[in-house]
N, C-alpha and C positions, 0 to 999 in steps of 0.2 A: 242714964246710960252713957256711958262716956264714949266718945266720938275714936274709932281707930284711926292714928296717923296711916298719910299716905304713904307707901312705901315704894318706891326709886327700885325698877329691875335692875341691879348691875350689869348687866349685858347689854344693855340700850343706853349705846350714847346719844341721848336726846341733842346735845346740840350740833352734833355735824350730819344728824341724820339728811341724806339727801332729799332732793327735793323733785318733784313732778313723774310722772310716764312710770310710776314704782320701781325709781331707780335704789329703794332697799329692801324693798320686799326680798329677795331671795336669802339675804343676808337676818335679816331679823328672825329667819324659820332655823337657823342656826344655836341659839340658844343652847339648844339642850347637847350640843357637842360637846367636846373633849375642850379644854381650855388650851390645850397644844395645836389641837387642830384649828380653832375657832382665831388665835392671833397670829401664831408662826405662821401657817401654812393656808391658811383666809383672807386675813386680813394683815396688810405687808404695810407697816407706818416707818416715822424715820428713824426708827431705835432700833426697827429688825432690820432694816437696809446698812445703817451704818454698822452694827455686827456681823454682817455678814460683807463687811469690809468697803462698801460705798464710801466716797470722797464726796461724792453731794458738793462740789465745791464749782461746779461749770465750768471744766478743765481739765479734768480728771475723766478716763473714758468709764462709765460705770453702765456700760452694756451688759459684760458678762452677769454682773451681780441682780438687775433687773430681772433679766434673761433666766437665770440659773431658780429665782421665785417662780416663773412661770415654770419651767421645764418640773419642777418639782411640785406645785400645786396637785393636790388629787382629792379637793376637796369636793364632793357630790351634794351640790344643794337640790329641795326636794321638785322632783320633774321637772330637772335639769337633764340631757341627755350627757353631757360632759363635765370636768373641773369645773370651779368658780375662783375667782381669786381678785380680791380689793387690794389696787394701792391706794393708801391714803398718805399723800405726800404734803410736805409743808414747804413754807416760804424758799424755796431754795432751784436754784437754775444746774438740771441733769446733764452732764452730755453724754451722747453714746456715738458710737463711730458707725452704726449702721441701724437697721432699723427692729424696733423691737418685734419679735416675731412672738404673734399670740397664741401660734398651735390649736387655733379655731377654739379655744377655751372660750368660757363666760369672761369677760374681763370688764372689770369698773378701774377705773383711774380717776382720780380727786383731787385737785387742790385746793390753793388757798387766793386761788385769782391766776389770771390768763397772762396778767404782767408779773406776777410773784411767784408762779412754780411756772417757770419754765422747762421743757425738753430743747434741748438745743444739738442740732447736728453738727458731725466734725463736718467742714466744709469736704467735698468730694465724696460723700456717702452714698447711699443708695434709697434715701428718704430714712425718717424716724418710724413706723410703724405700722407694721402688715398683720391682720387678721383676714387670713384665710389666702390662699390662692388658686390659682387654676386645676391645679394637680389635687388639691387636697384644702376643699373650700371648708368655709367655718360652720360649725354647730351650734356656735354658742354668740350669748349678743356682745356688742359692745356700746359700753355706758362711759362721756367722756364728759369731766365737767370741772369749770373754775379752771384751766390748762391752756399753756400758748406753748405752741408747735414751732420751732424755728429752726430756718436754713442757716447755719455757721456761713455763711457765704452772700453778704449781702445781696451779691448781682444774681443769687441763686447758681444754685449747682447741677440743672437742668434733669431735676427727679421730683418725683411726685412724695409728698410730703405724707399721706397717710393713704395707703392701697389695703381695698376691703373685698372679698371676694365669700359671697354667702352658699352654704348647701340649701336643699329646699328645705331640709328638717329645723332651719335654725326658729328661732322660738319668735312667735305672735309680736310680742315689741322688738326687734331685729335691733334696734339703736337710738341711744337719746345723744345728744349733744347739745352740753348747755353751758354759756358763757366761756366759748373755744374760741381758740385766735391761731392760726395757720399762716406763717409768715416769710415773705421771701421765696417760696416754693417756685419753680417753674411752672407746676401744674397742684394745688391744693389737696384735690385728692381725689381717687378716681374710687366709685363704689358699682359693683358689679354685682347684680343677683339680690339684691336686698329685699327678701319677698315680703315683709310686713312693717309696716308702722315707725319709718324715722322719724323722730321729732329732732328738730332742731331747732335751737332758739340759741341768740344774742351772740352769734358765731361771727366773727371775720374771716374774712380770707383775705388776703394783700400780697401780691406781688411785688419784685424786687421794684426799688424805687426807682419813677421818670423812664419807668419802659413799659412796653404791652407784651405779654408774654404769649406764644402763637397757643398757647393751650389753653385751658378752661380752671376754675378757679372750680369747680365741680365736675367732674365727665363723671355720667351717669349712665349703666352699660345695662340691659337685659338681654340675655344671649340667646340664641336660638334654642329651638325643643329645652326650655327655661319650664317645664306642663304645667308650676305653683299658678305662675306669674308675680309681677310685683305691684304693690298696692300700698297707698297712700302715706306718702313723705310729705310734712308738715313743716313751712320752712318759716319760721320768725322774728322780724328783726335783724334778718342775714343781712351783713355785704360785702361782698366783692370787689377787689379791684385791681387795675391792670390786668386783668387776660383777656387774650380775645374775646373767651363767652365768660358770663357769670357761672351759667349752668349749660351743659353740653349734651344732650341728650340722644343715644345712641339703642333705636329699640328693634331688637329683633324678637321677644315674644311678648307679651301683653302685659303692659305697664302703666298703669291708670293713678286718678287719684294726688296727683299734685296740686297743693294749695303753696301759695307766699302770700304771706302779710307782714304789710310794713318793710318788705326787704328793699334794698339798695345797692344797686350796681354801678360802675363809675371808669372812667378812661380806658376801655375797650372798645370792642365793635358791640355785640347786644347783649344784652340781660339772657335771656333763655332761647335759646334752637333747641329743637326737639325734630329729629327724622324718623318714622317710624319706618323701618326697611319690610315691605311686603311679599311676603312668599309665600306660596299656599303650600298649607300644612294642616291635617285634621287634629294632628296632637296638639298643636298647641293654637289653634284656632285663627291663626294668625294669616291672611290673605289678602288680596287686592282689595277688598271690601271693610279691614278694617282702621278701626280709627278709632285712636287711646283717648279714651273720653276722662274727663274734670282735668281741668288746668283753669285754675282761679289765681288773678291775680288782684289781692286788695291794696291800694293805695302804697303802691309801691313808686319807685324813683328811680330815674334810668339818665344817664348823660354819658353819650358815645358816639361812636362814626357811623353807626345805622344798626337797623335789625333789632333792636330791644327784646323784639316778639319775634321769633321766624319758627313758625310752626306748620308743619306738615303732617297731614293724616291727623290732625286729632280734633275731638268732639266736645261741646259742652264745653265751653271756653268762656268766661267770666274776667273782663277786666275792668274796676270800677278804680275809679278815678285815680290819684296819679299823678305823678311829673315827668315827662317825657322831652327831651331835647338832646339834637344832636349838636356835637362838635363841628369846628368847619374841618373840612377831610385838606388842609394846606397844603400835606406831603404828598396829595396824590396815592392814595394808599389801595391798591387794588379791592375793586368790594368780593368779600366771600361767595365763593359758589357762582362768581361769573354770573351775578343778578344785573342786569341791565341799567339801574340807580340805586343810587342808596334809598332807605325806607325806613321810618321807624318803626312798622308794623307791618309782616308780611302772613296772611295765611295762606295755606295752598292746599285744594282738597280738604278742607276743613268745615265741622259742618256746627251750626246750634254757637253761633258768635254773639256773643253782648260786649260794647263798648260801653261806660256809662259813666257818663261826668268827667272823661278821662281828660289832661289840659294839655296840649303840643305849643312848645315854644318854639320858634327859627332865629338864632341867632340873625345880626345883621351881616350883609357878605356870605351867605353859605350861597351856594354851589346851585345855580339852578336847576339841575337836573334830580331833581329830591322830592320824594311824595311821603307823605304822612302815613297813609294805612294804604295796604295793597291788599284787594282780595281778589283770586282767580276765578274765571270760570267754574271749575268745579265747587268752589265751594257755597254752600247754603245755607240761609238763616239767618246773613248775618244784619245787624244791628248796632248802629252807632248812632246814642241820643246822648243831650245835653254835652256833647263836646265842646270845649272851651282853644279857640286854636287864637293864639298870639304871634302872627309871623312878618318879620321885619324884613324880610328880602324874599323877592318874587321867586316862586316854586315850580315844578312842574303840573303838580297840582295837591291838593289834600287831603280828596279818596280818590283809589283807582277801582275800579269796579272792571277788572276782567281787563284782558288784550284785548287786540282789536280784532286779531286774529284767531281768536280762542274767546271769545266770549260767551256770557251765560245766558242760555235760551229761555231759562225757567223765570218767568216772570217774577218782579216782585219781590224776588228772594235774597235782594243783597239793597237799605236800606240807610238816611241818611236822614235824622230829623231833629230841630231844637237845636241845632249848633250855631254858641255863638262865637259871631267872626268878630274878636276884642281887637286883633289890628290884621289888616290884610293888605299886601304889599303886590299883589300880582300872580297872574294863573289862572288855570281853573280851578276850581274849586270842589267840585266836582266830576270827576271824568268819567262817563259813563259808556264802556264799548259798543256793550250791546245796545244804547239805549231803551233797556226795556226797564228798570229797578226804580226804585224810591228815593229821589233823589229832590228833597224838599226845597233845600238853597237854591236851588236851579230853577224851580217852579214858580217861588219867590223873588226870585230877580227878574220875573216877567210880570210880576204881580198878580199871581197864581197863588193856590194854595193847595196843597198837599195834607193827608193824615199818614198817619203809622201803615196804617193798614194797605192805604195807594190808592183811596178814593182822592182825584184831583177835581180840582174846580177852576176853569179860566173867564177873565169876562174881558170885554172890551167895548168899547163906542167908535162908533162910523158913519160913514152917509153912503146913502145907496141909491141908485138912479132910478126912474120908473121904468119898472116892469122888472126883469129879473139880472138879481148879481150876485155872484159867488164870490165868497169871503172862506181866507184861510185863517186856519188856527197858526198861531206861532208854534215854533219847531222848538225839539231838544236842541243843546249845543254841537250835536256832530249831526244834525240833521233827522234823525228819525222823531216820527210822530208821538206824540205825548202819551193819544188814548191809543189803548189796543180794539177797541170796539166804539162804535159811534155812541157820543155820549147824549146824554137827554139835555138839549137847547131851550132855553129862556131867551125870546127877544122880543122887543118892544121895538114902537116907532114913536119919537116924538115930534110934536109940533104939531101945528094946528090942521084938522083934516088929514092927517099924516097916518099910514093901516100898512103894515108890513103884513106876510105870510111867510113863515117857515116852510118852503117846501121840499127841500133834502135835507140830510145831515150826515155826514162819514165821517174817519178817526182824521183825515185830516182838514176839515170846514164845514159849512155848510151855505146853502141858497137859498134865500130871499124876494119874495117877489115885493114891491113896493108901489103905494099908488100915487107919488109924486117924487118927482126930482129931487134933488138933495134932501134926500129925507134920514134922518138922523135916527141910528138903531143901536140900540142897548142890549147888548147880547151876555148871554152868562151862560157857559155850558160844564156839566158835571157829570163826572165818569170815572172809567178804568183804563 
């Protein structure tokens, strides 16, 4: 029986098919179209563009002719609620003198690399490309990939490079971007309402060069009575650089679900702030009690003036290991939000915190007034083990556990254990307001011991006189007591004829009766 050769569908160009988040799926359910429909009015390469009169030449404005595919697109892929329409562009740098307007269509754009098809703006535009706005937000996703986005305008043109505004109806993957580069922008790009599933991977963003830009290299918007909400944007191998924040996070209805791996932010103030704005609302559940839970950050890189982390109201926070260090602040540069020091890690109201393996470096000469992680009063759970801190110039200190004025009543709840100190320059090292938390370094520089959990254990050797002496335990660093209840005491008396008795014990010592003069007692007590 002879073997039938394989047979090659014509309609499936196998080798440019996209790749990941089923950025062709919608496209390969086309097949059985019209062949007018399926290249003219589908899919738009550089033979229909230059027919329909594009210069393709990076100097030539070829807006209209972009623009004029989109406005004409009416091709309905299947449970798609609007048009679809693929540009597949080749090695060649576009300009347009304002920004492509997507009319909330499905749109995929392709190149041939991020340095080889370029969009390039006339300098003084009003950015390169808006899917969807306020007035009249998108339905359809947007799929960007192998493309670099640039500002005509080295020092930047003070507009935001790509503005995305979602209706709730837009479709389950809302956006992939992959191997994007966003250049020169004032602000990279502001996405508003994105209620399901951005992936983005091996993206840049860069601002114009040798300056910090006052805006965000991402502003990320959920607007109020938003009832979808938005859910899980997947960030990998990003990075940022020159603007104030990496990512800017601005939440007014329920916005969960942030992962980064591998990402990288650089000569700003932080990598990610996130404010979640609280208002009680039943429609869209959003009130003084909540807090936008998953923000995982894996083994990501941060070097700036403070704030890497500054998060507010949110839950279930994951930050494993890491390179974190700040710039020295030389110009004096006001810290954002009127925060009292710089910090490279601030939560506030934030609750279910893991630190883990994360490394802080201190340049030499920064700025004494600098603390490593800050966690408030309200927040709880938190956890920082195996931290690795390297720092060359004395600090204010390198956790802060709550104001002094505001500190956390709740025992236990904010924790500090396994960190090692590879160079330590001055400070404390621990500041604890309330002194009531887990704060292991500080137990162990009395010769203490501490677990995870806050069972502590102190010992010490003394002499005691005959008959009865009270002996204190040593103190936290701002004075309060270690145990919160009187712990259970081990002591001995040595020497010859030598018989102590334990006859009190409270959270701060205990008394001793002794039946000779310098009689020598070996105490060991363990507690909470």
């Amino acid at each position: 029986m002879s073997r039938r050769a394989d047979r090659i569908h014509p309609d499936v160009n196998r080798r440019r098919a996209l790749v990941g988040m089923g950025l062709a799926v919608p496209f390969l359910a086309t097949a059985s179209a019209s062949a007018e429909k399926r290249v003219s009015s589908l899919r738009i390469d550089e033979a229909e563009l230059r027919r329909r009169g594009a210069a393709l030449d990076g100097r030539t404005d070829d807006l209209h002719v972009l623009q004029g595919c989109i406005d004409e697109s009416s091709v309905i892929t299947p449970d798609m609620a609007c048009p679809s329409i693929l540009f597949d562009l080749p090695a060649v740098t576009i300009c347009l003198s304002g920004p492509l307007q997507t009319k909330g269509r499905n749109l995929t754009i392709r190149g041939a690399g991020q340095d080889l098809t370029v969009l390039v703006m006339e300098t003084g535009g009003k950015g390169i490309l808006t899917h969807g706005t306020s007035s009249e937000p998108a339905r359809g996703y947007l799929q960007l990939q192998d493309l670099g986005f640039d500002d005509g305008n080295p020092k930047g043109s003070g507009c935001t490079g790509i503005s995305v505004h979602f209706a709730a109806e837009a479709p389950q993957a809302s956006m992939t971007w992959q191997g994007v580069a966003l250049r020169k922008w004032s602000q990279g790009a502001t996405i508003v309402n994105c209620p399901r599933n951005w992936h983005c991977e091996n993206v840049t963003v860069f601002g114009p060069d040798f300056a910090m830009q006052d805006a965000a290299g991402f502003k990320i918007i959920s607007e109020p009575h938003f009832t979808q909400g938005c859910f899980t944007y997947i960030f990998i191998n990003v990075l940022v650089a020159n603007y104030s924040w990496g990512w800017d996070y601005d939440i007014h209805s329920p916005l969960e679900g942030q992962r980064f791996y591998s990402c990288t932010c650089y000569n700003g103030w932080g990598m990610v702030r996130s404010r979640v704005h609280a208002s009680p609302d039943r429609r869209n559940s959003i009130d003084e009690t909540y807090r936008s839970v998953i923000w995982y950050f894996m083994e990501c890189d941060w070097q700036g003036f403070g704030y890497a982390l500054d998060l507010v109201h949110c839950r279930n926070i994951i930050v494993r290991g890491g390179f974190y260090i700040a710039n020295r602040n030389v110009d004096n540069l006001p810290i954002p939000d009127r925060q009292p020091r710089r910090r490279y890690m601030s939560f506030v109201d934030c609750g279910d915190i893991l630190l883990d393996g994360v490394k802080f470096d201190v340049f030499a000469g920064s700025e004494p007034d600098l603390s490593l992680v800050y966690v408030d009063g309200r927040s709880d759970n938190f956890r920082a083990r195996d931290t690795n801190v390297l720092s060359y110039a004395p600090i204010y200190c390198a956790f802060e556990f709550a104001d002094p004025a505001h500190p956390n009543h709740k025992r236990n709840t904010l924790s500090e254990v396994d960190t090692l100190w590879a160079a330590w320059s001055g400070g404390e090292k621990v500041r604890d307001a309330g002194g009531n938390q887990i704060s292991q370094t500080s137990l162990r520089e009395i010769g203490g011991e501490m677990t995870s959990g806050g069972l502590m254990s102190l010992q010490g050797k003394t002499k005691a006189k005959r008959g009865r002496t009270d002996f204190f335990f040593p103190k936290r660093p701002l004075g309060q007591s270690w145990f919160s209840a009187p712990p259970v005491l081990l002591a001995q008396a040595q020497g010859e004829n030598a018989a102590a008795v334990v006859t009190s014990v409270s959270t701060v010592g205990f008394t001793i009766t002794a039946s000779k003069d310098d009689c020598e007692i070996v105490w060991t007590a363990t507690g909470q």
